[in-house]
C-alpha positions in Angstrom: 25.1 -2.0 16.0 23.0 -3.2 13.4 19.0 -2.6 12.9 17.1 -5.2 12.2 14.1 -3.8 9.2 11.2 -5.2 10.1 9.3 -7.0 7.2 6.2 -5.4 6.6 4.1 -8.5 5.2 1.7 -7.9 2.4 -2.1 -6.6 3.0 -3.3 -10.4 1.1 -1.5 -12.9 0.0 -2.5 -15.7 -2.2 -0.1 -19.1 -1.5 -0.4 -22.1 -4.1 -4.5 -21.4 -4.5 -6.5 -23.8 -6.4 -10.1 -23.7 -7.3 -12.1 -27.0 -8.6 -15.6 -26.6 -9.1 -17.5 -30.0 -9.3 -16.2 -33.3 -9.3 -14.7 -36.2 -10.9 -14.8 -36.6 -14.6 -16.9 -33.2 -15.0 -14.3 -31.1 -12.3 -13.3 -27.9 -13.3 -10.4 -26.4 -12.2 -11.1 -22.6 -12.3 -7.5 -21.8 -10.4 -4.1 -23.5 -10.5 -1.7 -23.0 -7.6 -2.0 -19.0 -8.1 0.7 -16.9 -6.2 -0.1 -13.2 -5.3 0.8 -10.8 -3.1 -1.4 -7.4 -3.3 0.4 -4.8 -0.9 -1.3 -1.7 1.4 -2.3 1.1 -0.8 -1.7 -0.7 -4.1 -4.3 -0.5 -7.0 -4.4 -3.2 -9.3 -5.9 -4.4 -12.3 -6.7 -7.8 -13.3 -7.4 -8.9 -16.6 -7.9 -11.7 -18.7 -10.3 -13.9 -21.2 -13.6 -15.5 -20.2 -13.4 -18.2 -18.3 -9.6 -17.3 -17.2 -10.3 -17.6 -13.3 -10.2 -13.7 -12.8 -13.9 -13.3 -11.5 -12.8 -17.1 -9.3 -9.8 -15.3 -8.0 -11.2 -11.8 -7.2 -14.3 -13.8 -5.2 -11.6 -15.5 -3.2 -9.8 -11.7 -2.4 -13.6 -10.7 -1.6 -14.0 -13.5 0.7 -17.1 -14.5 -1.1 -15.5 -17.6 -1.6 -13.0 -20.3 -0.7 -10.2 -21.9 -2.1 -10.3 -25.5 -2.6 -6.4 -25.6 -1.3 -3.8 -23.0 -0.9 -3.5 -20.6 1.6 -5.3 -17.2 1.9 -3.7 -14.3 4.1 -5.0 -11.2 5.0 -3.0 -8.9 7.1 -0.8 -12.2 7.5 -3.5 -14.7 8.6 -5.0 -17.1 7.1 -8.5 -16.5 6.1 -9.6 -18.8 3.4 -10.5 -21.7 5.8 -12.9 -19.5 7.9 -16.0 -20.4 8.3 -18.4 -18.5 6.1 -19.8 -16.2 9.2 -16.4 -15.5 9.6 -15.3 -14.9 6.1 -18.7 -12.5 6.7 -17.6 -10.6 8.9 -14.6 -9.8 7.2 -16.3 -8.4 4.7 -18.5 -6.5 6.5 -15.1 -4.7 8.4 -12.7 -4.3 6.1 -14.2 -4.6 2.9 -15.8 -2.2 0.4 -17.7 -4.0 -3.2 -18.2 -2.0 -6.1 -20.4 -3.9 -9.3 -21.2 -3.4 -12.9 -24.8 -3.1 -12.0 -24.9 -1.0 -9.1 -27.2 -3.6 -7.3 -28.4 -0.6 -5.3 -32.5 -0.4 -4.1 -34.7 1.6 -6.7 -37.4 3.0 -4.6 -34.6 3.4 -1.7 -33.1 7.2 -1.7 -29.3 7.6 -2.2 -28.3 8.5 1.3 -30.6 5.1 2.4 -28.7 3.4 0.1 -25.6 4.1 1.0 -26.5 3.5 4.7 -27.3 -0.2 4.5 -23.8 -1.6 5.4 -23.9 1.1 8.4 -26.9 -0.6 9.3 -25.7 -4.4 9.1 -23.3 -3.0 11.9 -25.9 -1.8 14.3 -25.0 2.1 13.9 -27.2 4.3 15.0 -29.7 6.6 12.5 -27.6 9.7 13.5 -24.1 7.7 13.0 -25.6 6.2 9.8 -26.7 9.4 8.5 -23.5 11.4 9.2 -21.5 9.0 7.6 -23.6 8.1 4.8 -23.8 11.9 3.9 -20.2 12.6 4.4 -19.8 9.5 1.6 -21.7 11.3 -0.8 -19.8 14.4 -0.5 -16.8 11.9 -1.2 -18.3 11.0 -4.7 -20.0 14.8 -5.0 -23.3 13.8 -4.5 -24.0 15.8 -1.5 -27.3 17.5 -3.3 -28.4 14.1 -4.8 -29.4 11.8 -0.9 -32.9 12.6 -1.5 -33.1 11.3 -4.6 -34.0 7.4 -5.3 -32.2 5.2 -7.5 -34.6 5.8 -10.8 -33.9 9.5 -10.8 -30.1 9.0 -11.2 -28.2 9.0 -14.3 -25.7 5.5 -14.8 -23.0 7.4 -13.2 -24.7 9.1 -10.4 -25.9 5.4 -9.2 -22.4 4.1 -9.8 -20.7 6.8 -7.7 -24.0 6.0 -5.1 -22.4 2.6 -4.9 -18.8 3.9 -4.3 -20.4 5.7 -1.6 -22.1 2.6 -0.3 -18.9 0.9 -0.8 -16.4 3.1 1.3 -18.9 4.4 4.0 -17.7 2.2 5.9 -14.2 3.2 5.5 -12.8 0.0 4.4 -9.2 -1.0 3.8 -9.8 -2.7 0.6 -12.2 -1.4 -2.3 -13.1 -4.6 -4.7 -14.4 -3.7 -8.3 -15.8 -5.6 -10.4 -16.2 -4.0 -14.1 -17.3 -1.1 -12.4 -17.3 0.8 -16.1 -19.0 -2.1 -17.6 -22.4 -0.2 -17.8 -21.0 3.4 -18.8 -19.6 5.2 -21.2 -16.7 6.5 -22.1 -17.0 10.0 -20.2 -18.8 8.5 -17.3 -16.6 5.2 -17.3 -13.3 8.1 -17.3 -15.3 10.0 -14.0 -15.5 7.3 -12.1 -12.1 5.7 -12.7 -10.8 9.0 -11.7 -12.7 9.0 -9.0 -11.8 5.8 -7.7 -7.9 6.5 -8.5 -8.5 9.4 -6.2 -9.6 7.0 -3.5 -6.8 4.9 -3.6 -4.2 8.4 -3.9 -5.8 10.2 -1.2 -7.2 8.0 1.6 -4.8 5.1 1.1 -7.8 2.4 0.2 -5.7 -0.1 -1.9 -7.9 -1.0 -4.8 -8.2 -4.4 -6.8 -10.5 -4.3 -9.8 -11.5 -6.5 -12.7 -12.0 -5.4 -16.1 -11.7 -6.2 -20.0 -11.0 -2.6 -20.8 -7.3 -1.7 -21.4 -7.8 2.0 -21.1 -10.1 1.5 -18.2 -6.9 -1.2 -16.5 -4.7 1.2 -17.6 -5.6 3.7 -14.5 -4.0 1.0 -12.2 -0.8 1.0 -10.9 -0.1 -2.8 -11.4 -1.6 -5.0 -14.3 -2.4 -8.7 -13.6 -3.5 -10.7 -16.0 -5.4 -14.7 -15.9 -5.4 -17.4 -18.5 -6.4 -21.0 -18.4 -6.5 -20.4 -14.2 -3.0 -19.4 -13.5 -1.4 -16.0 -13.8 0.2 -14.9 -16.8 1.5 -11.7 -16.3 2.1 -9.4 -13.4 3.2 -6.0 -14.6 4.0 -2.5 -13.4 2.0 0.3 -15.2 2.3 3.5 -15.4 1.4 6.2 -12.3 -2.6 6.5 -12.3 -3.7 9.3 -14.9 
């Protein structure tokens, strides 16, 4: 007798999403009925010019915004109508955000840092503490908690961020240009660092850059133009 294969729907899902900004004669239509489907353990790239509806389409994914129509699923339900406490709470669960400039405190210590989304939670100062230091350990800052924001180099407070980011132990890790402020040898660290992430824990990983060589440590490559998506390729294995 014949098995029936369970279909094993994808982690987010993006049906026929549009994005208008404004209205009438001066709306802008930053997405056009954009189709994706971004699987568990999957990292991804997405690319494209300014003004392309990358940053649009990753804010939806982050649930930091909603679509105008169109359908957004995550883990098969629909999420893009929530109310924004809702769409907050989500974020707060399953979540993890990653920017360009760190956005971390400056007179706030590393390990305090990287327990602020412990704290929107309600852990408690041991919890937050054994997790937050077990993050830095993750990024290999284990001897830098002490240490506040201005005494790190660009990297160390990038990797502080990654720590903030998956102390939490989120499903998904959102980037966005997370290389934008680096250079070269730091920007390669952390991308290995984050490809290590998504290789050995499982977090599936969707990140916006410009940067080929910095896209090119994805697995998949999806690029944006003029709100609708272009291309949606398979890259090469992570390096």
């Amino acid at each position: 007798m014949l098995q029936t294969v369970p279909v094993i729907p994808p982690l987010i899902e993006l049906r026929k999403i549009t994005r208008t900004f404004g209205s009438g004669s001066g709306a802008v239509q930053a997405l056009v009925g954009v189709d994706l489907k971004i699987g568990a353990g999957e990292f991804v790239a997405i690319m494209g010019p300014s003004g392309s509806g990358k940053s649009t389409a990753m804010n939806i994914l982050g649930c930091l915004d909603a679509p105008t129509s169109g359908d957004h699923l995550f883990h098969g339900r629909e999420v893009g109508r929530l109310a924004r406490d809702q769409r907050a709470l989500i974020r707060r669960y399953f979540l993890g955000f990653v920017f360009q400039g760190f956005n971390l405190l400056p007179r706030t210590t590393a390990l305090e840092n990287v327990e602020l989304p412990l704290i929107y939670r309600g852990a408690s100062v041991a919890e937050r503490h054994r997790l937050a230091a077990h993050a830095l350990d993750q990024v290999g800052l284990a001897h830098r908690g002490s240490h506040t924001s201005s005494e790190l180099s660009g990297g160390q407070q990038q990797r502080v961020a990654i720590a903030r980011a998956i102390v939490t132990s989120p499903e998904v890790l959102l980037a966005d240009e997370p290389t934008g402020n680096l250079d070269t040898r730091t920007s390669n660290e952390i991308m290995e660092l984050v490809t290590s992430l998504n290789r050995d824990q499982g977090i599936t990983v969707v990140m916006v850059t410009h940067e080929a060589d910095i896209a090119a440590y994805a697995q998949r490559i999806i690029r944006f133009v003029d709100g609708r998506i272009d291309s949606d390729t398979r890259n090469r294995e992570p390096v």
